[in-house]
Structures are given as structure tokens and as C-alpha cells.
C-alpha positions in Angstrom: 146.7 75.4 137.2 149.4 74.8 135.0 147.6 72.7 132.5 145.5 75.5 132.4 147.8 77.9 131.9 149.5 75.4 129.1 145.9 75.6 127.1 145.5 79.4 127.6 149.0 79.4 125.6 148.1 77.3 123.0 144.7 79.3 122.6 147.0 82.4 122.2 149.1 81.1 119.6 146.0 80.0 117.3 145.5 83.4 116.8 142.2 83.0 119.8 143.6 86.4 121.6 143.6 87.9 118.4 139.9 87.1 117.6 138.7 87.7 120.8 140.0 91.1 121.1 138.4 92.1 117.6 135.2 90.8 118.3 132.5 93.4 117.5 129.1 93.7 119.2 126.2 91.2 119.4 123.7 93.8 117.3 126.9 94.4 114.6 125.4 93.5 110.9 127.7 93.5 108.2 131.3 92.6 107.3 134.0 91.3 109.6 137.4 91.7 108.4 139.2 88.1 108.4 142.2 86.3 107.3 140.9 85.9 104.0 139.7 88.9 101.8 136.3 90.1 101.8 134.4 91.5 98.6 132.8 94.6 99.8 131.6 96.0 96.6 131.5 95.5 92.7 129.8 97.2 89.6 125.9 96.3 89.3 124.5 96.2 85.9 121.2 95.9 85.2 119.8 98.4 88.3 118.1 101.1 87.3 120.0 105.0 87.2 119.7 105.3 91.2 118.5 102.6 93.0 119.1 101.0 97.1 122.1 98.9 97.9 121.1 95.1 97.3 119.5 93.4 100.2 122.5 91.2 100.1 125.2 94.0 99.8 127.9 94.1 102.8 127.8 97.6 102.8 125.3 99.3 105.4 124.2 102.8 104.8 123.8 104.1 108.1 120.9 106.5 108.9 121.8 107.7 111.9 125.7 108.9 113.3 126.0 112.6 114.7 129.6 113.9 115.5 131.8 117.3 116.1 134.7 117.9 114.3 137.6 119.5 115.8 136.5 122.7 114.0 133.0 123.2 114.4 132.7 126.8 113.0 134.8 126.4 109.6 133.6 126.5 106.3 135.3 123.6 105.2 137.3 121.4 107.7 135.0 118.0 109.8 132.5 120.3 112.4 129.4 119.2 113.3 128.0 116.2 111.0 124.6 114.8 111.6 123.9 111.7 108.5 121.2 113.3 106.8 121.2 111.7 103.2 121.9 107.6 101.8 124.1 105.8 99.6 123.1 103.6 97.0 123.4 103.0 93.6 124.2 105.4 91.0 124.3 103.7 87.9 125.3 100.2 89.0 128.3 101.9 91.4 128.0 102.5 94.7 127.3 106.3 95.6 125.2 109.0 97.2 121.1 108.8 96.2 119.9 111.0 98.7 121.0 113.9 101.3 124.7 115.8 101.7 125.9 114.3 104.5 126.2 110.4 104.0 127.7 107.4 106.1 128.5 104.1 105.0 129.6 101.2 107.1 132.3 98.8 105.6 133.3 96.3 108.1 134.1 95.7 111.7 137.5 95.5 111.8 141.4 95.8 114.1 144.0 95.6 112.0 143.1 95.7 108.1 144.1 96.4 104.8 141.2 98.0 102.7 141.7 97.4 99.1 139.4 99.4 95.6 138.8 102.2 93.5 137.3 104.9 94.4 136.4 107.9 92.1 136.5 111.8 93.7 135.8 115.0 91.6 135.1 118.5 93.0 135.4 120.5 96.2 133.8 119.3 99.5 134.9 117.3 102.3 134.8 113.6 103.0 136.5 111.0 106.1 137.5 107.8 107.5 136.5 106.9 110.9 139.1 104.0 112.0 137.7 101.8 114.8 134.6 103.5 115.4 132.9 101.9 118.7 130.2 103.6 120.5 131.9 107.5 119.9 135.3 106.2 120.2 138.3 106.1 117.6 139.6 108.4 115.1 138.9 110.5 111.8 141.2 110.5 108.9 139.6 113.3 107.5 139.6 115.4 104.0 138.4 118.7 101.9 139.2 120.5 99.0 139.2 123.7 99.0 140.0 126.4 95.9 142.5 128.3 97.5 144.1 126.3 100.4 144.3 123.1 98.5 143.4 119.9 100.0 144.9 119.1 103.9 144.1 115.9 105.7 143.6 116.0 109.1 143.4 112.5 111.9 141.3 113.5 114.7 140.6 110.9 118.1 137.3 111.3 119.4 135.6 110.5 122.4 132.0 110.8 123.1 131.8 111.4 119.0 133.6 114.4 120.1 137.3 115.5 118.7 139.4 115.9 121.8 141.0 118.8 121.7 144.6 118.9 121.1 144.3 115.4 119.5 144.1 116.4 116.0 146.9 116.8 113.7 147.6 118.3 110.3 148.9 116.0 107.8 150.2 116.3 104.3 148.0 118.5 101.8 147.1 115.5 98.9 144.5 116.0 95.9 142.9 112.7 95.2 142.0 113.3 91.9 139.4 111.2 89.7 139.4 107.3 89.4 142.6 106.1 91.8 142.9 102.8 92.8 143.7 102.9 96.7 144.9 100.9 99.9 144.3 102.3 103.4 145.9 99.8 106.2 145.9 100.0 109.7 148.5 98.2 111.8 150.2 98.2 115.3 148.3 101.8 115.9 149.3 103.4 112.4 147.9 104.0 109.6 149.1 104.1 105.7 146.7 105.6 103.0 148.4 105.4 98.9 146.5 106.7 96.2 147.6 105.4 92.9 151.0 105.7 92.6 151.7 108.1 95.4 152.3 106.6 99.2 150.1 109.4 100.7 150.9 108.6 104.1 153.1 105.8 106.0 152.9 104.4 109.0 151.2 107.9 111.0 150.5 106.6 114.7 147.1 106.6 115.8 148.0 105.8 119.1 144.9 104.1 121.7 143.1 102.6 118.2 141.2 99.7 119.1 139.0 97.4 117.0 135.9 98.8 115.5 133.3 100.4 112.8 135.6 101.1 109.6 133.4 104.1 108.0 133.1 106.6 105.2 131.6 109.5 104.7 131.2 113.0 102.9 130.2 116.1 104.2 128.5 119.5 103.4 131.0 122.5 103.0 130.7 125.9 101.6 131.0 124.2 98.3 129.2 120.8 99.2 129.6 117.6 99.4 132.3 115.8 97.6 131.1 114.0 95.0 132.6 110.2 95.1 131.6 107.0 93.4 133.0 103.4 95.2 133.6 101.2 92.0 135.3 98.6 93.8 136.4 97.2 97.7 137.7 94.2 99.3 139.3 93.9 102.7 141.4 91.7 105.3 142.9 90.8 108.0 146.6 92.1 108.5 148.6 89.4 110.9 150.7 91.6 113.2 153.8 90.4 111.5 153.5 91.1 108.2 153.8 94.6 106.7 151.6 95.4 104.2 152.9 95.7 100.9 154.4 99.4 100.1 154.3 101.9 97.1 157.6 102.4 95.5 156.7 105.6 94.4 157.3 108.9 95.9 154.6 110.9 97.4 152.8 113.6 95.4 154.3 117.4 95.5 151.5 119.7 97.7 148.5 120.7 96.0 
């Protein structure tokens, strides 16, 4: 018993815990968030104007997801989404080829630190879903709007449901053209900074478990939001490390 209880301890401190804990389903295809950083995406020259994501790609365009917002009735904030459209290639970067409401699977994934630049013109709406498992986990979620600005909203969800009174009104932010980005999840919070502004810090998320790391846009009044993925990589975040941090103030309201 207690040499068992002497291997279970050694098993723990080689991080086996940690990798058991995060493991993602038997049908999963796609990335898996490690230790080491993953390339998710790059520029792709030579592909004709619109084209499929390569067979080889890490990114998985998923046909099917259906959720409800926590506002299913407004114009502009996440209702009810039902993946209707595809992303691919638009001119060698990774973006929207088909449809208005589009999903794209990253990685599996606990706690991570997604890395890129992503471009975002227009008005329409867009999200995050954060440890995604079966209709389980949370939405940081987006849209801009002409006259109330651009609020973000995180949203836990069960039975791709928003529970109500689970859903809170963040910071309004304008992500505005080309930005280079970092969104990190650690210890049940979340950070988000956008170029030089540190959007968000360390905003609990309390219950997150490992999952599904998505994005998507969605139809609005306006449309979609139109956004191209020029770059991603992501990793592994050890517990006891913090993520590095802007040292740049956050942006004034939009």
C-alpha cells in the first residue's frame, strides 16, 4: 500500500495528474495543447482566391455546433447560433468561404496560452468558447455595434445553453484591424490583450475544465464580422508560471 501510494506521488509530480486530467476524448481530431508550442496556422501561398483548409491543417472547421446565447431575441448580442457556413482559405489566410455563422476548432486544451494575429473589420459579432466539452464551458463573446460600441460578454453554458444569471458584462473594447493577440487561460481565469492594450486580466471563469478551444462569428443585424486568422500557435501553461503581461494600459471605452 505504501509503495503504492509512493508511485502514485511520483506519477503526480511528472506532471501524469496534469495529463490525465486534460485528456480529451477518444474521437477528438486535431491539436492538443502541450508543453511545447503548437503551429496552428500560417500564410499559404500558392492556393487559389478561396480554397479548403489543407488536409494537413490543425485547424478543423466544424459543420455542425448549435447553441443559445444568453440573449436569444437581440439583434446583436450571442442568441441562438446554429454553424451554417465554413472556413477556409481566403487568399492564402485562414477565413470564412462559405455561410454567416462559422466555427472553427483550434485545439483541445486546460490551461493555455493562444498566441497570433488576427485581423477584424466591421460590425457583427464573433466568440471564444473556453473548454468546450459536450455543451459544457464558457463563451467569451463579442459585437460591434454602431451606436453602443463594442461590449464583451463571458457566458457558462450547460447543455449549449447560457445559464441564466451566469453571464457577465465585461469592458466595452474595439479590436480594430490587424492586432497581434494572446488569450490565456489559467487557475479558472482568463486574460485576453490585443496589441498593446491588456484587454482583460485574470477575469474568473470559475468550474472551467479542460476542453474544445473554439472561434466563431455570428450573424447580427449587420452580419457577420468579417475576420482573417493570419497567424496561431499555442501551449501549455504550467500552473506556476504566469503568463507574460502587457505593460501597457488598457484602451479608453469605445
Amino acid at each position: 500500500m505504501q509503495r503504492s501510494a509512493l508511485i502514485l506521488l511520483c506519477l503526480l509530480g511528472n506532471g501524469f495528474w496534469s495529463g490525465l486530467v486534460q485528456a480529451q476524448p477518444d474521437d477528438f481530431h486535431g491539436a492538443i495543447a502541450g508543453p511545447r508550442a503548437v503551429t496552428l496556422c500560417l500564410p499559404v501561398r500558392g492556393v487559389p482566391s478561396l480554397a479548403p483548409l489543407p488536409k494537413k491543417s490543425k485547424l478543423v472547421s466544424l459543420d455542425e455546433l448549435q447553441l443559445t446565447g444568453p440573449m436569444p431575441s437581440h439583434p446583436f448580442v450571442l442568441g441562438n447560433f446554429a454553424a451554417d457556413g465554413r472556413w477556409g482559405l481566403v487568399r492564402g489566410i485562414v477565413g470564412v468561404v462559405e455561410g454567416k455563422n462559422a466555427v472553427l476548432q483550434l485545439a483541445w486544451a486546460g490551461d493555455f496560452e493562444l498566441e497570433g494575429i488576427i485581423e477584424q473589420t466591421g460590425l457583427g459579432g464573433c466568440f471564444w468558447l473556453l473548454g468546450w466539452n459536450e455543451g459544457r464551458g464558457f463563451a467569451l463573446h463579442n459585437s460591434v455595434m454602431k451606436n453602443s460600441g463594442s461590449p464583451w460578454f463571458i457566458s457558462e453554458f450547460r447543455g449549449s445553453k447560457a445559464i441564466e444569471d451566469r453571464t457577465r458584462e465585461l469592458e466595452k473594447f474595439e479590436w480594430r484591424g490587424e492586432q497581434p493577440f494572446r488569450l490565456s487561460v489559467q487557475e479558472q481565469t482568463f486574460s485576453l490583450t490585443v496589441g498593446r492594450f491588456h484587454v482583460f486580466n485574470r477575469e474568473p471563469i470559475e468550474g472551467y475544465q479542460p476542453g474544445r478551444l473554439i472561434f466563431g462569428v455570428y450573424d447580427t443585424r449587420y452580419g457577420p464580422k468579417a475576420v482573417r486568422i493570419k497567424t496561431l500557435k499555442i501551449r501549455e501553461i504550467d500552473p506556476g508560471i504566469d503568463p507574460p503581461v502587457s505593460t501597457q494600459g488598457k484602451s479608453p471605452q469605445q
